[in-house]
N, C-alpha and C positions, 0 to 999 in steps of 0.2 A: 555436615548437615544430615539429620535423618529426612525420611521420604514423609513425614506427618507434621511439617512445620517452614516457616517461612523463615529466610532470612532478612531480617530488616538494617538498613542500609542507611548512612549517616549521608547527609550532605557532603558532608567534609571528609568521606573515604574516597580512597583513589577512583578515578570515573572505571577500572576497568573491573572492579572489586563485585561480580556478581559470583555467584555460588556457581560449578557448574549445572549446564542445561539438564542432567539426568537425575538433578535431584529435585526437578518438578514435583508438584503435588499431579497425582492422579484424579483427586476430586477435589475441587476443581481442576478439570483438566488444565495445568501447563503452570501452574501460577506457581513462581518461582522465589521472589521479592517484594518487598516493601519500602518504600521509602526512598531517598537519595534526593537527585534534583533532574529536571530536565535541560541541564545545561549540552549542549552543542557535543560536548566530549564525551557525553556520558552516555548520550543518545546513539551516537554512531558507534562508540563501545558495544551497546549491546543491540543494534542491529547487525554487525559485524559475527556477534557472539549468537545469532538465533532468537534476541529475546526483543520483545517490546513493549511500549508502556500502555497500559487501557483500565481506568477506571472511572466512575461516577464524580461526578461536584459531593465537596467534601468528604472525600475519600484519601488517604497516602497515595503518593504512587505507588501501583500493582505493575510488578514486571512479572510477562507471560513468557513463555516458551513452548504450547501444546506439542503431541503427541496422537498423531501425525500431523501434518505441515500439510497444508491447501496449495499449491505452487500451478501455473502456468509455465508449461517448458514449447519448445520450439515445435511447431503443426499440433498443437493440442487443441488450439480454440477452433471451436465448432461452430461456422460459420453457415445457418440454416438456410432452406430454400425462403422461407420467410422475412429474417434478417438479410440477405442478400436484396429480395426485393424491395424491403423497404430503405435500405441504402442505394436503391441505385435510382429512386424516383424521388430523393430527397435532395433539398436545397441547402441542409445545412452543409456545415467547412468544420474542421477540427481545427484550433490552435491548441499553442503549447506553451505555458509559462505565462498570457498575457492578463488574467485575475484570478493570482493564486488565492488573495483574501476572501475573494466574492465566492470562488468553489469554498475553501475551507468552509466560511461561512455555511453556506449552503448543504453543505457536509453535514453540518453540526444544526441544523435545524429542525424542530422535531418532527415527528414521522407518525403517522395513523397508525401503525404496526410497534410503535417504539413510546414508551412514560418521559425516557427522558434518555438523554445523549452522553455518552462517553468522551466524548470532543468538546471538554470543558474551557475555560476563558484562559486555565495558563497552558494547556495543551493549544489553545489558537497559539499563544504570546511565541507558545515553542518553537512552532512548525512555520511561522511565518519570519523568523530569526532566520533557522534551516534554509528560508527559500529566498532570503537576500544573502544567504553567505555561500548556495552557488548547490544547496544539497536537498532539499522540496520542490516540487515539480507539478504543477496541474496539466491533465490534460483536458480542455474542456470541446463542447460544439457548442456550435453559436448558428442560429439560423434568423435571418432579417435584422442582425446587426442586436439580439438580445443572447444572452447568455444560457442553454437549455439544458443542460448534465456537463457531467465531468467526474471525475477525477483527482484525488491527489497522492503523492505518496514520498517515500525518500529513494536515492539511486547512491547508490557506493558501487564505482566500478562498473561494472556492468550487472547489479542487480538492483532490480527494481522491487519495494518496497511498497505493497500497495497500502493507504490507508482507509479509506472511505471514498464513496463513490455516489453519485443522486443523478437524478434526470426529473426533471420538469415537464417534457414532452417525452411520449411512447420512445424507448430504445435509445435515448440519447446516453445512458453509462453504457450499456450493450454496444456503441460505437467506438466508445471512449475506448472501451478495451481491447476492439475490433485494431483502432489503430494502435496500443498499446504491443498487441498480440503480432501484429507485423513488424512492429522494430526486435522482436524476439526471433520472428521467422529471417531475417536478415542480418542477425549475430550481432546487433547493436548489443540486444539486452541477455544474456541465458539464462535468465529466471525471473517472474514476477510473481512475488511470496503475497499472496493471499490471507495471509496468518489462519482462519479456519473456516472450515468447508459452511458452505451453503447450501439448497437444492438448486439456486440460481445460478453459481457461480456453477456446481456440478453440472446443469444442463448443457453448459459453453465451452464445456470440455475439462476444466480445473481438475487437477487428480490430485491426491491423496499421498502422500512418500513417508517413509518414517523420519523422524525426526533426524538422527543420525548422518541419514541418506541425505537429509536439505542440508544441514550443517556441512557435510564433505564435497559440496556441491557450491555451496558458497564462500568458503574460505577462499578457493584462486579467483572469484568472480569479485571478490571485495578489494584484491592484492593489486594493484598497491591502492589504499584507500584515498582513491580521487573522488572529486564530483562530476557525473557525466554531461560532457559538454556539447552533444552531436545531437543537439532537438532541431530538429528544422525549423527554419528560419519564419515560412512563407507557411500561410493557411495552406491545408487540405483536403479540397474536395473531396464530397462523396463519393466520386465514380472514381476516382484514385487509392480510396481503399482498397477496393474488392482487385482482389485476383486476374491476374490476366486472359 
């Protein structure tokens, strides 16, 4: 494949059948393939391989690979004097897995800042397959028994996949990722892939790594390709996030 062309992808080629990640296009940054299917095998293929899927309603599928990679690695998230105090006078609890639909949903809902959503009707059908066969993950907060941000994404092995992320109430994704960023600091998780940088996600600490660098960082984190199983069981208060 040359660097000024996409390769497009049959449904019916092998699920691991992507071009390699360095023959991304430059403009658009990362965009790598077209086409194929979002079946369960194909998906974890190329999250495994660096890439993932993201495009508009009535679009192919667009598989990405950017250049550099947005990643959270172990004491990166920057946990403010701000944020700090409005978790520790707050009543919401973090759970984990218990309305993956209602966050996807919620995900996919449109945005004052946004025309229209990337997190189309067969990318729901996708990612909520993914989260009954043991491999999508919501992390949400809930405060007075209503649902208030979250989180979702994919986990192979010990890396986390973020996908989209909302808050209904002040700081409720910025908590999401508070408790996200502690199963990192305690070696559940060593990496949680951002796909591309933000100035939000930069202010929380996210860095920037070459593409290369995420890729050799996540082949042993993917090995052997399990679904990870060690989410806590039991809601989490907000004075149990923060630091000792």
């Amino acid at each position: 494949m040359s660097n000024n062309r996409v390769i497009w992808l049959s449904p019916t080629d092998p699920q691991e059948a992507f071009p390699p990640v360095e023959a991304a296009l430059r403009e658009p940054d990362g965009l790598l393939a077209a086409g194929g299917d979002l079946s369960t095998e194909r998906l974890l293929s190329a999250y495994r391989s660096g890439i993932f899927p993201w495009s508009d309603e009535g679009q192919p599928i667009l598989w990405w690979s950017p250049d550099p990679r947005c990643v959270f690695r172990k004491g990166d998230f920057h946990l403010s004097r701000s944020l700090r105090r409005h978790v520790r006078r707050s009543t919401a609890e973090v759970r984990f897995n218990t309305s993956f639909p209602a966050v996807i949903r919620a995900c996919a809902a449109p945005r004052v800042s946004e025309k229209e959503t990337w997190i189309t009707a067969d990318m729901i059908a996708a990612y909520e397959r993914l989260h009954g066969e043991g491999w999508a993950h919501s992390i949400e907060i809930w405060r007075d028994g209503s649902l208030v941000g979250g989180l979702y994404g994919l986990a192979i092995g010990r890396a986390f996949f973020g996908e989209s992320m909302y808050s209904a109430e002040e700081n409720a994704s910025k908590i999401a990722l508070l408790a996200l960023s502690n199963m990192i600091n305690t070696d559940e998780f060593g990496i949680f892939d951002c796909q591309v940088p933000s100035s939000h996600l930069l202010s929380l600490g996210a860095k920037l790594i070459p593409r290369h660098e995420f890729i050799g960082i996540l082949k042993p984190l993917c090995d052997p390709v399990a679904p990870f199983e060690n989410w806590p069981s039991a809601p989490i208060s907000m004075q149990d996030l923060l630091p000792g």
